[in-house]
C-alpha positions, -999 to +999 in steps of 0.1 A: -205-162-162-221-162-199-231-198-204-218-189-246-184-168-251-178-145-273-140-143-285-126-107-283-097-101-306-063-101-291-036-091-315-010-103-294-023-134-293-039-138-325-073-145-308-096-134-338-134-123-330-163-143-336-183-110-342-217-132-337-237-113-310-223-151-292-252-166-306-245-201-326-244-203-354-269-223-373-260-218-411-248-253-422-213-251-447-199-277-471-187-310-459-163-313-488-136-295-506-117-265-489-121-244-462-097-217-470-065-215-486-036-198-474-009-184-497-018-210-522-019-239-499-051-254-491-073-261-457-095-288-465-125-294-446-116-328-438-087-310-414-115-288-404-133-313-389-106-336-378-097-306-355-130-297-340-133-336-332-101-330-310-114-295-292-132-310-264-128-279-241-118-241-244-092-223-218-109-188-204-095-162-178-121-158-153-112-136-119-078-136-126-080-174-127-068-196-161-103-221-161-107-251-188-143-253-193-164-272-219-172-259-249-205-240-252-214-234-287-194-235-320-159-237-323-155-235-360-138-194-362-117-208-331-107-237-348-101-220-383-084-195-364-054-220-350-058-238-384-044-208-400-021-199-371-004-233-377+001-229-419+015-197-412+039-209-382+053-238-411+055-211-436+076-188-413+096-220-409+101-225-444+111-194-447+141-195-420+152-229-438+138-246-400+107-267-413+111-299-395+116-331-420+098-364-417+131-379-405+132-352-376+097-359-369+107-396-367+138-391-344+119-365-315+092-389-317+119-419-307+131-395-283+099-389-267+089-425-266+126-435-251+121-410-222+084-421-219+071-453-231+038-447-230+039-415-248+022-430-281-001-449-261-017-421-237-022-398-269-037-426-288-059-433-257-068-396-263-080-402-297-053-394-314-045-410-350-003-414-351-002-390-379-020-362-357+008-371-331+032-367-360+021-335-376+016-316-337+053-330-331+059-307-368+038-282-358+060-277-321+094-286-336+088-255-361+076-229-331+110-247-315+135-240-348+124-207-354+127-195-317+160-212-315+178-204-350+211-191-344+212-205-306+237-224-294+238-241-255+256-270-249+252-300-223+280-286-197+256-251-201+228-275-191+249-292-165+261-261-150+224-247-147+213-283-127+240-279-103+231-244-094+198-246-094+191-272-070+159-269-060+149-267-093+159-307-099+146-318-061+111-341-057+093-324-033+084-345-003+051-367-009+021-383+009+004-410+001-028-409+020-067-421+024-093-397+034-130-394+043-150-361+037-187-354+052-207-327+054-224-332+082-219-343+124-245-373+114-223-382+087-193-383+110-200-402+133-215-426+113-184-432+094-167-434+129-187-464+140-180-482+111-138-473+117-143-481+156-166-516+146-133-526+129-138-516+090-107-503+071-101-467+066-104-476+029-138-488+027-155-464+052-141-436+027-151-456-003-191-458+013-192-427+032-171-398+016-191-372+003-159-365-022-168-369-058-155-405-072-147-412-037-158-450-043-137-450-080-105-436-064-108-461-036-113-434-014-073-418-022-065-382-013-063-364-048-028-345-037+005-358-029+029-334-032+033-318+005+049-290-008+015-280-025-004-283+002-017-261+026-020-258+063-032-272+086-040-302+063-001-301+052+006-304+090-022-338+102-001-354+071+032-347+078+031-350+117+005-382+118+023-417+123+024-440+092-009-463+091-027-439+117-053-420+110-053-383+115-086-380+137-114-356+123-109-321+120-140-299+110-127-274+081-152-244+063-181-265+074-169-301+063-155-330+085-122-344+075-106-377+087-073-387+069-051-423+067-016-423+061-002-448+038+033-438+030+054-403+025+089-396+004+104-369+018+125-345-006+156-358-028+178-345-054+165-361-089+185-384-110+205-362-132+208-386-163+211-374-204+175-376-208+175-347-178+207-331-194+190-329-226+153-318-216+174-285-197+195-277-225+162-275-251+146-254-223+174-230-219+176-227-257+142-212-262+146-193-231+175-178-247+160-179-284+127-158-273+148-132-258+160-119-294+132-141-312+095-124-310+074-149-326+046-133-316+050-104-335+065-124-369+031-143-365+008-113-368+032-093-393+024-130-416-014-133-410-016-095-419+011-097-457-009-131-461-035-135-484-064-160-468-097-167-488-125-181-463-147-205-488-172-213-463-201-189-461-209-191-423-172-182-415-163-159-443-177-125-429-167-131-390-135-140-400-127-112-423-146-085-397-119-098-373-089-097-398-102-060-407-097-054-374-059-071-368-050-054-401-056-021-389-043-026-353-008-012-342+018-041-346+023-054-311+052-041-291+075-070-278 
């Protein structure tokens, strides 16, 4: 794989090109003043790079699988790119009379922090500022409006969905589990002298494991959901007394040795109105993007809109790729 990645231009997704040969770019722009303006409303470079500072890592498709991988390289077309996707996403919603208000912004984000009270906390823990919170929470209320103008579903629709759809609301059964990895028959039976001298499971994983952060994650099993686990590991946990260990098993060249703390098996979940109401906004988009095509309003609004690109370095990739949108076939739906 390319160690730098060059951004093909995807009309349906609005993924613009970087049209630099992938290499970096090393022509330095203005710290001050705009970055580009969009129908008369400005993109300063302070929210330029305010969002690069929140882009640790890029998504990429990579042998058919959807990979998060650091970022190699400049991000600046990518993140003028989303910059411009999100002032035309609140223009569209100003247009259908959907842009969400401070006071809506104020009640989903009481909403969010009533069915999780550490929702402010974890995104802050993230680095985020609260208005950043605030102004994503506009930014997804507006994709949310505009899909769902016009749609009505009500909570006996969202009850009547939960009760036939049952597996849908049902925790899958769950392990909680300890487990040693080594990579070699040294390794093993070193580990099982300490277990048979009388050390706990959980140490003798913590000193021996070859599983990165072994030590940090006191020597836990990363999966608990038995339902996402394959066999024949899904089978030693499920079949192995509580507080027993599994014996060792030698799997694609590694010895494996797991603990049983605890497991949950399956049960309906608690259908309360924070469940009621999660369902009913789901089925509303689902309904709301079958008529709705977002997509394509997005690209028919980047191509009608007039965007001026005031930094050098970014001006001539970004209009190459807009060239190349403009004179693209609107996507079907």
């Amino acid at each position: 794989m390319k160690k730098q990645f060059c951004y093909a231009i995807a009309a349906s997704a609005l993924i613009l090109a970087v049209g630099l040969g992938c290499k970096r770019q090393e022509t330095g722009g203005s710290t001050t003043g705009d970055l580009a303006t969009v129908d008369g409303t400005s993109i300063s470079m302070a929210d330029f790079n305010d969002y690069l500072v929140r882009m640790p890592s890029v998504e990429v498709s990579a042998q058919g699988r959807q990979l998060e991988l650091p970022v190699v390289g400049s991000l600046g077309l990518q993140a003028l790119k989303e910059l411009v996707q999100q002032k035309l996403l609140l223009e569209i919603a100003k247009d259908e009379g959907v842009y969400p208000t401070d006071a809506e912004i104020k009640k989903e984000l009481d909403y969010r922090t009533k069915t999780n009270a550490d929702y402010v906390r974890i995104l802050m823990n993230q680095g985020f500022a609260m208005h950043q919170i605030q102004e994503d929470l506009r930014l997804e209320l507006a994709r949310n409006n505009i899909v769902t103008k016009g749609v009505t579903v009500t909570d006996a629709d969202a009850k009547n969905f939960i009760k036939t759809h049952p597996k849908n609301f049902t925790n899958p059964p769950s392990v909680d589990a300890l487990w040693i990895v080594v990579k070699t028959e040294k390794a093993k039976d070193a580990a099982q002298k300490e277990l048979a001298s009388g050390s706990s499971f959980q140490t003798v994983a913590m000193t021996y494991s070859a599983f990165p952060n072994a030590k940090a994650s006191g020597g836990k099993f990363p999966s608990t959901d038995l339902s996402q686990i394959g066999d024949p590991v899904k089978g030693w946990l499920t079949n192995t007394p509580l507080l027993k260990p599994t014996g060792w098993h030698q799997v694609q060249g590694q010895w494996l040795n797991f603990y049983i703390n605890s497991r949950t098996p399956a049960k309906p979940m608690v259908v309360d109105g924070d469940m009621i109401e999660s369902v009913r906004r789901n089925l509303a988009l689902q309904k709301g993007s079958q008529t709705t095509d977002l997509n394509k309003r997005m690209v028919d609004k980047l191509k009608s809109s007039k965007i001026d690109i005031d930094v050098p370095f970014l001006a001539t990739p970004w209009k190459e790729a807009s060239d190349r949108l403009k004179a693209s076939p609107t996507p079907a739906r």
